[in-house]
C-alpha positions in Angstrom: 0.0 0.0 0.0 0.9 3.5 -0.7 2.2 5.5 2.0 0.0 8.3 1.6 -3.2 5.9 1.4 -2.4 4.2 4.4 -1.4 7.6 6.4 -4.4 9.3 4.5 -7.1 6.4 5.6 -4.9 6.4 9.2 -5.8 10.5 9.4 -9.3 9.7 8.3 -9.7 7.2 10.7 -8.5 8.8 14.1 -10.3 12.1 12.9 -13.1 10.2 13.2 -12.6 8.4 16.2 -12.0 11.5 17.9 -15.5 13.2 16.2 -17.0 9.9 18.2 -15.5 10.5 21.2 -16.9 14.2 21.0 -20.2 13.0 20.3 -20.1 10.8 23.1 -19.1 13.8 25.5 -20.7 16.0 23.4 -18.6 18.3 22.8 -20.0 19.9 19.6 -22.5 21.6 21.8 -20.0 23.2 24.3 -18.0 26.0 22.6 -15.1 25.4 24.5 -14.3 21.8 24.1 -14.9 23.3 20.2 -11.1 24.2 20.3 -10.0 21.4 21.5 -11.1 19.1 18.8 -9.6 21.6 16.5 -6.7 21.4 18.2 -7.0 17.6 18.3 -7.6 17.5 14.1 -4.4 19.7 13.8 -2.1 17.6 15.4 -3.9 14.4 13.2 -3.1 16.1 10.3 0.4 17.5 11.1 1.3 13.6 12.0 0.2 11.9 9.0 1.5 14.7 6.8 4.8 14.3 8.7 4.7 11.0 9.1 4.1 10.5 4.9 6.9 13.0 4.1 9.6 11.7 6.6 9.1 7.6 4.7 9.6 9.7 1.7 12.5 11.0 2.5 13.8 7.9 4.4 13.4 6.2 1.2 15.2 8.5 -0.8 18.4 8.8 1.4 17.2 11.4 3.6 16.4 14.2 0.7 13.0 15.2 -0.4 12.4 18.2 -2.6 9.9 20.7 -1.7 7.3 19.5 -4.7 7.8 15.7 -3.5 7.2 16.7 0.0 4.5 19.0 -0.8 2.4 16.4 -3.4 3.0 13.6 -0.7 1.2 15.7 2.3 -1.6 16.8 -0.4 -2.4 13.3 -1.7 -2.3 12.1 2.0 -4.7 15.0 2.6 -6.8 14.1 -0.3 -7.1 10.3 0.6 -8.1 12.0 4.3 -10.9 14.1 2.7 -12.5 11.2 0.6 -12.6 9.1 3.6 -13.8 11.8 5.7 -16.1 12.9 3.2 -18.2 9.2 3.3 -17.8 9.4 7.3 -19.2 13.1 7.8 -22.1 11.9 5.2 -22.6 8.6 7.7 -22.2 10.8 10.7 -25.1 13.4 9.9 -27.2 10.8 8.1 -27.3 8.2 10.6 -25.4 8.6 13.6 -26.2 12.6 14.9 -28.9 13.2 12.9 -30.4 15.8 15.3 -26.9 18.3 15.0 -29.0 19.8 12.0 -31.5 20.8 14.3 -29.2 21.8 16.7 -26.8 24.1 14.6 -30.2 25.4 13.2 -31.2 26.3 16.6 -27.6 27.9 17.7 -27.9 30.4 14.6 -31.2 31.3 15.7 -30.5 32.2 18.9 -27.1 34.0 17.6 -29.2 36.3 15.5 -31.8 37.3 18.1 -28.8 38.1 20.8 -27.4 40.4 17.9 -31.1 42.3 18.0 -32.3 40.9 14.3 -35.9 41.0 13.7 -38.2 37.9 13.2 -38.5 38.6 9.8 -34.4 38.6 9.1 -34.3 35.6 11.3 -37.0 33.8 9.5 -35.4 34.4 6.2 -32.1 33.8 7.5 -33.6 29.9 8.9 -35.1 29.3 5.4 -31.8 29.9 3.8 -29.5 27.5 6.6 -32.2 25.0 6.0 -31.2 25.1 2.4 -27.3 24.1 3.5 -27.7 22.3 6.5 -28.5 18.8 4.6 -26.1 16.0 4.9 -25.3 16.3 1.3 -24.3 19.8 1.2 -22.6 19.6 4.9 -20.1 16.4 3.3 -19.5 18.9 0.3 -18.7 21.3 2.2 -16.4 19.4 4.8 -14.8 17.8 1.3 -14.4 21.4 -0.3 -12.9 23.1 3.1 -10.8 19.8 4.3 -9.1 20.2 0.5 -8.5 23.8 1.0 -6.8 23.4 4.3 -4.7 20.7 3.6 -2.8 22.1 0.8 -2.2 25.2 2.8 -1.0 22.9 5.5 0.5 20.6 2.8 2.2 23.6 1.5 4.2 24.7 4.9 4.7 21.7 5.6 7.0 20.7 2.5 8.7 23.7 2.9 9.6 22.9 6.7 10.8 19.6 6.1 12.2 19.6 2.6 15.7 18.4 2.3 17.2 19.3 -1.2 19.6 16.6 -2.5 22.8 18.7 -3.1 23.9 16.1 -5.7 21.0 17.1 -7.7 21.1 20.7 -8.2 22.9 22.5 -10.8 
């Protein structure tokens, strides 16, 4: 297997095993335990991308170029947003189906502690009822999980690149 299909499905997996755990403690409806999970899904990601780039460069003698390093973190972080993609799908369909109703909720009371009136809140529900369907939430974690995996993907190579000074001009 492919080092970054087994660290992307590895990433995938402990994301959500942690996203269990939260729902377990429930810690998607306490805002504070909100930024620990984040923190938690950081450090996944920084591992497997590590972990991917460092068997690269074992590999290849020690040396990894900055592209290498770079397209080895993003196709770890693709493999982790398929996977997490079918699992956020599974997640809202089957296994918290009721955090719909609960986001839905939290908006609503967000917009009538900022002072909005019932008929901006009203149109306001209409419209997050619209997104706040498990298809459009796994599109949406798919779209952003890309998006912030080739930005980490892209410090990452250039931390732990390690030109091959027998290779450069």
């Amino acid at each position: 297997m492919k080092s970054f299909i087994k660290y992307g499905i590895l990433g995938a997996l402990l994301g959500f095993a942690w996203t269990l755990v939260g729902y377990i403690l429930g810690n998607e409806t306490q805002e504070k335990l909100k930024w620990l999970s984040m923190l938690i899904m950081i450090v996944i990601v920084v591992f497997c991308f590590r972990a991917v780039i460092n068997e690269e460069k074992k590999a290849n003698e020690g040396f990894i170029s900055f592209g290498r390093a770079f397209g080895m973190a993003f196709k770890t972080g693709l493999v982790m947003a398929v996977c997490s993609a079918v699992f956020t799908y599974l997640y809202f369909n089957f296994i918290n189906p009721e955090y719909m109703d609960f986001a839905i909720q939290k908006a609503q009371e967000q917009m009538q502690t900022q002072g909005l009136s019932d008929e901006q809140i009203d149109m306001s529900m209409k419209m997050q009822a619209k997104f706040m369907t498990p298809a459009v939430m796994t599109i949406f974690a798919f779209v952003s999980s890309v998006i912030i995996y080739v930005i980490v993907a892209l410090i990452m190579g250039a931390i732990l690149k390690k030109e091959n000074p027998n290779e450069m001009n």
